[in-house]
C-alpha positions in Angstrom: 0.0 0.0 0.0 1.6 3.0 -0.6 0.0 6.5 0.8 -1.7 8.4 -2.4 -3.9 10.5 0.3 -3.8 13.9 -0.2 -5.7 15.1 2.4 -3.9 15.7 5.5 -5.5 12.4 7.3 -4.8 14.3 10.3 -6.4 17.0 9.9 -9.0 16.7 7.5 -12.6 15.8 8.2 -13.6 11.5 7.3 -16.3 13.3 4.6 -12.8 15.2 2.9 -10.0 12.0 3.7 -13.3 9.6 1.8 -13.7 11.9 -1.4 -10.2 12.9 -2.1 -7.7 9.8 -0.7 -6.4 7.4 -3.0 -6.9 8.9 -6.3 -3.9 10.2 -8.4 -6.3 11.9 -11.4 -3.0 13.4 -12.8 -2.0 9.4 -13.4 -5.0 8.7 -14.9 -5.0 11.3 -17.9 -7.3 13.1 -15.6 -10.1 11.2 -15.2 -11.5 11.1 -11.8 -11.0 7.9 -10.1 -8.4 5.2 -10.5 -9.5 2.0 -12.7 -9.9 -1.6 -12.9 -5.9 -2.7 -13.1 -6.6 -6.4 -14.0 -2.7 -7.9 -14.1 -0.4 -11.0 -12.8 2.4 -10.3 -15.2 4.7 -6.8 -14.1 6.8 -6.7 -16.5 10.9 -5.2 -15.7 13.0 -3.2 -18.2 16.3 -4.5 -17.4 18.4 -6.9 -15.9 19.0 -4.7 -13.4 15.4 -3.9 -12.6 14.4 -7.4 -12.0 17.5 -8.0 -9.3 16.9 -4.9 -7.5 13.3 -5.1 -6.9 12.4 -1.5 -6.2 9.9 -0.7 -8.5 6.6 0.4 -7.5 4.7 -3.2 -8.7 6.5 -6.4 -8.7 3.8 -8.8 -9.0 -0.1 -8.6 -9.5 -0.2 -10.4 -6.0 1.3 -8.2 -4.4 -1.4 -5.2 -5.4 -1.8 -2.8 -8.0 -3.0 0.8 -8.1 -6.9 0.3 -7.8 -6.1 -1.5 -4.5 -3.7 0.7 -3.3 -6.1 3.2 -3.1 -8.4 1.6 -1.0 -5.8 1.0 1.3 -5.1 4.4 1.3 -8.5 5.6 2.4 -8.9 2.7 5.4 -5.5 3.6 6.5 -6.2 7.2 6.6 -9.3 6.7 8.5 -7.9 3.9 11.2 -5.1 6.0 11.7 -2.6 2.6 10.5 0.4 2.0 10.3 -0.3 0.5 6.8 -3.8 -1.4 5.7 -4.5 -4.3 3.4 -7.0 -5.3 1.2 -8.0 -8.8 1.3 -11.1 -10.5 -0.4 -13.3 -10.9 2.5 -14.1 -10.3 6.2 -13.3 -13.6 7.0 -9.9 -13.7 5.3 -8.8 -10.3 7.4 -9.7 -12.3 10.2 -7.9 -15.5 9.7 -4.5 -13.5 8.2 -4.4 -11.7 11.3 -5.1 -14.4 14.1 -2.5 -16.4 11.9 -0.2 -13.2 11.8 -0.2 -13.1 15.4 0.6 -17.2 17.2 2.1 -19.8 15.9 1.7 -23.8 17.5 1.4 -23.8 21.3 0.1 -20.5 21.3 -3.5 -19.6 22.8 -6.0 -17.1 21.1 -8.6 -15.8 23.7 -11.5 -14.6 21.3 -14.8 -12.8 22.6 -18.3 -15.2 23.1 -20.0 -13.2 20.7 -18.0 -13.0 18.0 -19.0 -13.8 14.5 -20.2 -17.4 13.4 -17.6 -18.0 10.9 -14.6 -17.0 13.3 -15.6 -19.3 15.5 -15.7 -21.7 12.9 -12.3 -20.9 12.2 -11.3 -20.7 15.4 -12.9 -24.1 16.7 -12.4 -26.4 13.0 -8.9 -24.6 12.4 -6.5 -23.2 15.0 -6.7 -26.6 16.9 -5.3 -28.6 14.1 -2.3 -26.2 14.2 -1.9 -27.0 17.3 -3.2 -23.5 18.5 -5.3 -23.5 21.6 -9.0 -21.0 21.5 -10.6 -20.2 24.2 -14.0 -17.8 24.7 -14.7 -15.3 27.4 -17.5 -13.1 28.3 -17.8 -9.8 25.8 -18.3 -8.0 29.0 -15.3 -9.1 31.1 -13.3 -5.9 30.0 -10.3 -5.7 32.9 -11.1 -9.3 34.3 -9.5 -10.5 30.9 -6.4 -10.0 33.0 -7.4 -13.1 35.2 -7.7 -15.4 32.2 -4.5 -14.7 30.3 -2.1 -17.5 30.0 2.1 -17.4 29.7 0.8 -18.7 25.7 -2.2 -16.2 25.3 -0.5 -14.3 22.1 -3.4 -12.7 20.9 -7.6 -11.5 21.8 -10.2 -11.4 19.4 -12.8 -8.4 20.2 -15.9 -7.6 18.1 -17.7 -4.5 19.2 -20.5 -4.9 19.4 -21.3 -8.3 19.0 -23.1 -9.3 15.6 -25.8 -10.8 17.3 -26.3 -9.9 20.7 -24.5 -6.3 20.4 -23.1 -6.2 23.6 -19.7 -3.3 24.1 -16.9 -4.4 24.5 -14.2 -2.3 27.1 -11.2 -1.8 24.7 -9.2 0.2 26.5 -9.2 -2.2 29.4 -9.0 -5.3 27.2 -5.9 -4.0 25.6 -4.2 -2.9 28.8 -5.2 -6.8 30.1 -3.9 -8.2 26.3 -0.4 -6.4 26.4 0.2 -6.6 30.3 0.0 -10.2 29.3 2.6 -10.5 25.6 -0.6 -10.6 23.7 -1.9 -8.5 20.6 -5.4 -7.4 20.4 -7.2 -7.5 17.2 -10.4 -5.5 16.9 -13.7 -6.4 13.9 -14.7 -2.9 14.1 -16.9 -3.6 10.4 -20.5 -2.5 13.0 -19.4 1.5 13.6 -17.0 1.9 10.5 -14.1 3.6 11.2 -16.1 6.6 10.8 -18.2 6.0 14.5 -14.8 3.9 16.3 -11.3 3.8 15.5 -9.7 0.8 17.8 -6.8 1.4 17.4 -6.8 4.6 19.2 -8.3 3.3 22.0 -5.2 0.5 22.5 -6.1 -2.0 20.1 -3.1 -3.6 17.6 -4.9 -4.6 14.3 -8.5 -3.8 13.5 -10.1 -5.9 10.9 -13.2 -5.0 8.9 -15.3 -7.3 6.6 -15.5 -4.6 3.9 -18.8 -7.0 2.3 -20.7 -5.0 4.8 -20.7 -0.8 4.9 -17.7 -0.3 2.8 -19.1 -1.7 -0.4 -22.6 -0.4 0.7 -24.0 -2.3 -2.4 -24.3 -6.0 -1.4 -22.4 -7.0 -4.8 -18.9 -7.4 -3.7 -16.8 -9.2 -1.5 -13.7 -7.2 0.5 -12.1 -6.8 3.9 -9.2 -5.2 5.3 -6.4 -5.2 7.9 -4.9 -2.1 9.4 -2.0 -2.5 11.8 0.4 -0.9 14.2 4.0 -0.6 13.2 5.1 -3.4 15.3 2.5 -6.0 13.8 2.6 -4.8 10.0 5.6 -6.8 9.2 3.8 -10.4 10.6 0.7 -9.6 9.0 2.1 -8.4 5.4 4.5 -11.7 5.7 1.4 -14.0 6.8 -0.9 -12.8 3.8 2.1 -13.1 1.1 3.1 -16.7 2.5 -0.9 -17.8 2.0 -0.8 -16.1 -1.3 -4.4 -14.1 -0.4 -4.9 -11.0 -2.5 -7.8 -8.9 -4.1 -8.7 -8.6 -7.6 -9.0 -4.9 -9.1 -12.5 -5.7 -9.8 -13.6 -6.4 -6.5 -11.4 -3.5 -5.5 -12.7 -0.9 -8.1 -16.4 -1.8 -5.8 -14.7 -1.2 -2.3 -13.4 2.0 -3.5 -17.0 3.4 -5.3 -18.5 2.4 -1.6 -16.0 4.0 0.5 -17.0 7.3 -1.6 -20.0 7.6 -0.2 -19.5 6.4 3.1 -20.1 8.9 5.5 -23.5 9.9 3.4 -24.5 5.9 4.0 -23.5 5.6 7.5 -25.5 9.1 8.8 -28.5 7.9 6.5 -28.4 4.3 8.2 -27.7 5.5 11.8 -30.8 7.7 11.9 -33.0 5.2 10.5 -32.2 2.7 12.5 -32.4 4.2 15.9 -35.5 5.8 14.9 -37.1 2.7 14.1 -35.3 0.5 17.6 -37.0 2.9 19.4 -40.1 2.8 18.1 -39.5 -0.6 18.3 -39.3 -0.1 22.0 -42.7 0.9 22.7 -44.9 -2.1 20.6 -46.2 -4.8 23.0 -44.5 -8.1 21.4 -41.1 -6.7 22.1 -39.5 -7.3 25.2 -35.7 -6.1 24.3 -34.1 -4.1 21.6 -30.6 -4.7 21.7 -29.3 -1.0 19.9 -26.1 0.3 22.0 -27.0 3.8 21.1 -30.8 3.4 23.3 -30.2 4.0 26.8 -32.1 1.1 27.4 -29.0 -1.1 26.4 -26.9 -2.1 29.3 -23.0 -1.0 27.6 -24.9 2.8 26.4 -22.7 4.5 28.9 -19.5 2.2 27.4 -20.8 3.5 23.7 -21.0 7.1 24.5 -17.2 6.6 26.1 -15.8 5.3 22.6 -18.7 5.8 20.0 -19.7 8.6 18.0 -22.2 7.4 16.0 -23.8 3.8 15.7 -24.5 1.2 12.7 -27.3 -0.2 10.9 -27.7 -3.1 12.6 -29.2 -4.0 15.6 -31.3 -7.2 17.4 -34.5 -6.9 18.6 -36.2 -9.8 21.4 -40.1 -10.9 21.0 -42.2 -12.5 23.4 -41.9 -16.4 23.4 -43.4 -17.9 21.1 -43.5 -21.2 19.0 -41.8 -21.4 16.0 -44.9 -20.9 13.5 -44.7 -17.4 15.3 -41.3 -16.7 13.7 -42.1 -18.1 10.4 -45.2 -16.2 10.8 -42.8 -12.8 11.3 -40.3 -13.5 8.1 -42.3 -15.2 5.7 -44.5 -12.2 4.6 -42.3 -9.0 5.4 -42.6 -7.2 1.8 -39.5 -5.5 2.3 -37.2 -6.7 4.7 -35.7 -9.5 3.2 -33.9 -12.8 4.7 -30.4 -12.9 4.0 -26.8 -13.8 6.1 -24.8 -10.2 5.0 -25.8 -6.6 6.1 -24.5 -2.9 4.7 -26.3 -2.5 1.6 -29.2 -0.3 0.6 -31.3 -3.0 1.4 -33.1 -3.9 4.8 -32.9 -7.6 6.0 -34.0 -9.0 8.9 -32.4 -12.5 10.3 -34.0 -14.6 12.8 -31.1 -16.0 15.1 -30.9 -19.1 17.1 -27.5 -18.8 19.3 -27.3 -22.5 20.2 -23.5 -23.3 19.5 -22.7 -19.8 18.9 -22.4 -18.8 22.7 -20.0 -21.1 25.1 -18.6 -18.9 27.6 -21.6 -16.8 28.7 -25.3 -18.8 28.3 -28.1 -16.7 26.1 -30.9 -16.3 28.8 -33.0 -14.0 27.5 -36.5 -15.7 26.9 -38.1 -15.4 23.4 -37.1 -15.1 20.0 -34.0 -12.9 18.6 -33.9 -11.7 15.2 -31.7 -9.4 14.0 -32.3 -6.3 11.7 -30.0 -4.2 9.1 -31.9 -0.7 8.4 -31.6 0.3 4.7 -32.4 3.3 3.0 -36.0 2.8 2.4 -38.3 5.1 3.7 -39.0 4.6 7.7 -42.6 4.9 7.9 -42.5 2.3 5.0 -40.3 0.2 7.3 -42.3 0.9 10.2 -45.8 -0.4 8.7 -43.9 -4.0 7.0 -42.4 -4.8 10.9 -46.2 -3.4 12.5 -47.9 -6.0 9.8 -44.9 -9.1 10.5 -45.7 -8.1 14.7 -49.3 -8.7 13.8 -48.7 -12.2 12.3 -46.3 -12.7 15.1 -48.9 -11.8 17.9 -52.0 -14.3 16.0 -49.4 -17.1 15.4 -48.7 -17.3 19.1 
């Protein structure tokens, strides 16, 4: 990645660093944003070239202009070290748990983290001889108590993705590096734009780019921004697995990143308008929003938030499960689907079962969870009033 921001990214506003960072018009014969590089072959003009290895491209593998300037933006807004781009969420997590411990080494990762981490963590890690275990998502300094001599690194996701609670990262970091460990952040909920990690004492934050980056819901992408002290690992643990992004895919991230901070204010407001409203109907018991003051971590998201996400979970009263087919099988437009982040809205009826180990799921009744998109709220509003209706008769 090399730094093609001209904006000052420490100085100028996220709306200025996500219009005007990595583009380079003047290389382009002035057109406005950077295109498609589809390439393996770089080719060198002498003998000379090729054994010193200094030029700007080497290898299509190894990047090319259209992704450098997606790294550029997500670098300027995490405040990195440097950033890559890698082709999902899920490969920015693996690289950097990978980056981080090596066999014999333990990873302590958060109870409500994503399903496919765990996957990774509980399929993978322990055929590498790498040891996982899960801890409460609201332990923040008592992580200290469960660090090992092997702990090397802690997974956070804040909030959770399905049960939202806010995690302490200040406090988990202090706990992680009092104890030789790295701590690696999914901040993909708030966006750099709303939470930036590594600020707050985190080491590498990872983002699954699919989601509020792209915006669109037709592209895969994710990133990893580092410190100074854990570039080097994860640069080297990506180039060893051979994981790169296309310039197609890349080309998408960038036209998403654009309009970011547009997306994210449009999504924030129409999503805590409708949790709240949400609040007052009488099948709901919980809305699980960190911006409501309802939500037991508010106080924690006002200390390191400054705006909140799309997405958000929402409890009803028990009921069978006819009830909950009852909900999703009519919604005109709220669809059913396993990503979030686009212009869409989807909602996503959860059952934790295997997903929490640590910390049992008590709450009674039935979760779902719900990504606002940009249609119009009252319109929203009268498809979730209709599926409550359904939900109420079925029970």
């Amino acid at each position: 990645m090399t730094d093609t921001a001209h904006p000052d990214a420490e100085t100028a506003s996220v709306e200025t660093i996500l219009t005007h960072a990595g583009r380079e018009p003047d290389d382009q014969f002035g057109f406005v944003n950077t295109p498609v590089y589809r390439g393996s072959t770089v080719l060198f003009k002498t003998l000379a070239d090729l054994e010193a290895q200094e030029q700007r491209y080497l290898y299509g593998r190894a990047g090319n202009p259209t992704t450098d300037g997606v790294e550029s933006i997500v670098n300027a807004l995490e405040g990195a070290h440097r950033t890559r781009l890698v082709p999902s969420g899920l490969a920015a997590i693996t690289i950097t748990i990978l980056s981080c411990v090596k066999a014999g080494d333990e990873v302590l990762v958060t109870d409500s983290a994503y399903e496919p981490t765990r996957a990774f963590a509980d399929r993978f890690l322990g055929r590498m001889g790498i040891s996982v275990r899960y801890y409460d998502p609201r332990i923040g300094a008592g992580l200290a108590g469960l660090m090992q001599p092997n702990t090397r690194a802690v997974l956070a996701e804040s909030p959770g993705s399905l049960t939202f609670e806010v995690q302490d990262l200040p406090a988990l970091a202090q706990a992680a590096h009092a104890g030789g460990a790295r701590l690696i952040v999914d901040n993909s909920w708030a966006s750099p734009l709303y939470q930036r990690p590594l600020a707050l004492g985190a080491d590498i934050v990872v983002h699954a780019g699919t989601k509020m980056f792209v915006g669109h819901s037709d592209a895969f992408a994710g990133t990893i921004s580092a410190t100074e002290d854990c570039w080097a690992a994860v640069e080297s643990t990506r180039r060893l697995l051979g994981i790169f992004t296309s310039g197609d895919e890349a080309f998408l991230v960038a036209r998403g990143l654009r309009t970011l901070a547009i997306r994210m204010k449009e999504h924030e407001a129409r999503a805590l308008e409708i949790a709240r409203w949400l609040e007052g109907q009488p099948e709901v018991t919980a809305v699980l929003h960190p911006a409501l003051p309802s939500h037991p971590d508010h106080a924690l998201w006002k200390r390191d938030f400054t705006g909140s996400g799309s997405l958000f979970g929402v409890v009803l009263a028990p009921a069978p499960r006819a009830s909950v087919a009852a909900f999703v099988d009519h919604l005109k437009l709220f669809s059913m689907g396993y990503s979030w982040g686009g212009y869409e809205s989807l909602c996503l009826p959860v059952t934790l079962g295997r997903n929490r180990t640590a910390v049992p799921w008590t709450q009674e009744g039935n979760l779902f969870r719900l990504h606002i998109g940009l249609e119009g709220v009252e319109d929203l509003k009268a498809d979730l009033a209709a599926a409550l209706e359904r939900y109420r008769a079925a029970r």
